[in-house]
N, C-alpha and C positions, 0 to 999 in steps of 0.2 A: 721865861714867862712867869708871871704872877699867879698865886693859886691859891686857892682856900678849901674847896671840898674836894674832897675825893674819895671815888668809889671803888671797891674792892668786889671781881667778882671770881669767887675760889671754887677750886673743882671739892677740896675739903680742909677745914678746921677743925684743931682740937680745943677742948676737950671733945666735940659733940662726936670725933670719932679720932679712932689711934694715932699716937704722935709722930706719923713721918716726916722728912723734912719737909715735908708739902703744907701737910698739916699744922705743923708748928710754925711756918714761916707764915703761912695766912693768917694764924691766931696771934700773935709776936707782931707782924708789920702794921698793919693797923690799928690796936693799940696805942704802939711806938706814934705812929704819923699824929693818933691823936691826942695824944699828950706832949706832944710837940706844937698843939695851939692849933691844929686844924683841923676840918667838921668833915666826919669818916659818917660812909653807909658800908655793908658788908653784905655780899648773899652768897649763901650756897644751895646745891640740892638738900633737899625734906628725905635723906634714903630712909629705906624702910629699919634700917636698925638702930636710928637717932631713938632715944627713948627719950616721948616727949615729956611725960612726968618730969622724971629724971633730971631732964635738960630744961626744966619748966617753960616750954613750947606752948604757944595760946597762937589761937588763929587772928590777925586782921581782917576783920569779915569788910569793913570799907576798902580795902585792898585785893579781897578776893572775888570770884563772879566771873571775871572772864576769860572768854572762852579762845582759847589757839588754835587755829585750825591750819595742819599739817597734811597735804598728800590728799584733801577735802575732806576730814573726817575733824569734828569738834573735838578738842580736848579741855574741858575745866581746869584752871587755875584757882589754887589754894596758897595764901600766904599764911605762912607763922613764924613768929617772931621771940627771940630769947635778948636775954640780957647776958654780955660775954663778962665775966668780971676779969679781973678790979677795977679794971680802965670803964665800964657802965657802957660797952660797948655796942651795940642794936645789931644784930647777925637775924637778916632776912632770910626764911629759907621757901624754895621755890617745891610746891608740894601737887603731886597729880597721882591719879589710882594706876592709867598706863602705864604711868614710867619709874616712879619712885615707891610702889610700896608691895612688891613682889617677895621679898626680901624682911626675913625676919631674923634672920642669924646674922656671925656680924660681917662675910661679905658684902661688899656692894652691887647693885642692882647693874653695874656698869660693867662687873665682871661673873654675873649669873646669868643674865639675858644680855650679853653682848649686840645680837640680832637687833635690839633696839637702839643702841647707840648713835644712828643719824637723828633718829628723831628725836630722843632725850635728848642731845646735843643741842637741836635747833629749837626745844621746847623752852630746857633753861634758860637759852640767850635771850630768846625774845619774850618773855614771860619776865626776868629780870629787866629788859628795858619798857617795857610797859609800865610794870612797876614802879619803875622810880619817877615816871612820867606821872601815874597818879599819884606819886608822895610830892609834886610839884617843888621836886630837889635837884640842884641845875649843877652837875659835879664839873670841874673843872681837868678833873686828871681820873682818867678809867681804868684802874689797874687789873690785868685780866692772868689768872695761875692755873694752870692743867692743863691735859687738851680739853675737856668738855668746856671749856672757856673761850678755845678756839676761835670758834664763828663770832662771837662778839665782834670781833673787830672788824671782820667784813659785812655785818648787819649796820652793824655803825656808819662804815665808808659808802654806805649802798643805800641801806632803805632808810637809817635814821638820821642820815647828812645834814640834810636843812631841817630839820626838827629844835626847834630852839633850845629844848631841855638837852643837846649832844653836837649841836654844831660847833661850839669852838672847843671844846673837850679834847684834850688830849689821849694817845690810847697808848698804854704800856702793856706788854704782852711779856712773860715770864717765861720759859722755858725749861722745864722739868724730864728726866728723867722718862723714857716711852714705859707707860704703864698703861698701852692700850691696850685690851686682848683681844680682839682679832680686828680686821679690815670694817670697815661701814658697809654699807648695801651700796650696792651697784645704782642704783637711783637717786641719791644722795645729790647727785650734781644737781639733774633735775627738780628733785623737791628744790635746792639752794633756789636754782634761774625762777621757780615759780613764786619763791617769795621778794623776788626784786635786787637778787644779787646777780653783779654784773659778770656778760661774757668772758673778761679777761679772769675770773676767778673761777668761775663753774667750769668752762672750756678742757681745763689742764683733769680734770677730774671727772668728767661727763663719761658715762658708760663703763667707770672702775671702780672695784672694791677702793673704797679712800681709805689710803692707812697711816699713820704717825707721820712721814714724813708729808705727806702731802697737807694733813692740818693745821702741820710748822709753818708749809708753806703760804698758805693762807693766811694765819697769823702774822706772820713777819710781810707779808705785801702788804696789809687793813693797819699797821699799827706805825704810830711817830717814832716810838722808843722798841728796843729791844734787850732784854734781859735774861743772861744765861744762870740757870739754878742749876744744872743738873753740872756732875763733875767733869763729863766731855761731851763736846759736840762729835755727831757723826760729821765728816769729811763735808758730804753733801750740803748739812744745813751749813756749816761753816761759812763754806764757799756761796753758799747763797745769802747768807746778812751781810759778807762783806760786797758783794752784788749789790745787795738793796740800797748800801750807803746811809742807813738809819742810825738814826745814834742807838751805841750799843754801849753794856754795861757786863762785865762778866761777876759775877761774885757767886764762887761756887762752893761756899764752907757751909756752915749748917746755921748760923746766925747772918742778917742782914744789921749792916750798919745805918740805922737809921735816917742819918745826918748825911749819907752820901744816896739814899734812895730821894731823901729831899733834893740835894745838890741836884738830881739825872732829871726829876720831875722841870726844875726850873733851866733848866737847859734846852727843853723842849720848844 
């Protein structure tokens, strides 16, 4: 396939927080793709220890306003925006009082209030594709890193399918390392089915704590591409991407090769 934008959506980049391989890979790959001649969006969470000063953070007030509603309850949407250097890179972050600003020290809010992780989860994703609905920016290739990134790709295959800003979008889904700390809520599936994700995906997860393995598994059915970051796959996931028969891509060192994540895009 042919491509020109792509968008980047990270569980976390540095600098705006510690340099794991997670982190460096989301701040390094899109950079890299856009100084390689292609038109890059980036988002992450607003956690509550990004200091916005610091990280010169200004809000999108024509980007922000609206409201998510998860399990019937409104939740406001806040965007702010940074400039990543050198590459003059735009990193969108996804900012709400529920779910990202708990957190003043420099844990994250993901691993302080765990309890909320379905719905942070379902907030980010779908508060990120709104967004870039109203940046009226039609990306070509979806690259998605963490699990809080997860669900992307079954909100994509399910409720934003024929949405013109996502329907021919390809979906790359990353796989990192389990750094979830504990299971999701038991209701999780449910909220999923009431936001228009379908039976074959909520089903496997209906009535369970959802944990690491089961949001790989999610990812890897909603996604075209699959991509291994972490040093080993468990048995389970293995045996299930060669199941899926998606094109896979393993590259498990601490740098990506830029020129072969282009390659994997156009192959799709």
């Amino acid at each position: 396939m042919d491509f020109n934008k792509v968008l980047f959506v990270s569980q976390e980049i540095s600098p705006y927080l510690p340099a794991s391989k997670l982190a460096k890979s989301c701040e390094n790959l899109p950079q890299q793709i856009q100084e390689a001649g292609y038109e890059v969006r980036t988002f992450m969470p607003k956690y509550g220890c990004i200091n916005e000063r610091r990280n010169q953070l200004h809000e999108v007030i024509r980007l922000s306003g609206v409201n998510v509603i998860i399990d019937d309850t409104d939740h406001p949407l806040v965007i702010k925006v940074a400039t990543l250097q050198p590459a003059r890179l735009q990193v969108y972050f996804i900012f709400n009082d529920d779910y990202f600003s708990k957190n003043v020290t420099k844990d994250l809010e993901i691993n302080t209030s765990p309890e909320d992780n379905d719905e942070r989860s379902i907030f980010f994703v779908r508060s990120v594709l709104e967004t870039v609905k109203k940046l009226r920016w039609v990306p070509d290739v979806i690259h998605c890193a963490g699990w809080i990134t997860a669900l992307t790709t079954a909100y994509l295959k399910n409720v934003y399918n024929e949405d013109p800003a996502f329907r021919d979008a390809k979906v790359v889904y990353s796989i990192y390392d389990n750094d979830l700390a504990q299971a999701m809520d038991v209701r999780m599936g449910e909220k999923l089915a009431a936001d228009g994700i379908s039976e074959a995906n909520t089903a496997p997860i209906m009535g369970k704590a959802v944990d690491y393995i089961d949001l790989m598994k999610i990812a890897i059915d909603n996604s075209d591409g699959v991509m291994q970051r972490c040093e080993t796959l468990s048995p389970e996931l293995e045996q299930y991407i060669k199941d899926s028969g998606k094109p896979f891509m393993a590259c498990t060192g601490e740098a990506l090769d830029p020129q072969s994540v282009i390659d994997f895009y156009k192959s799709l």
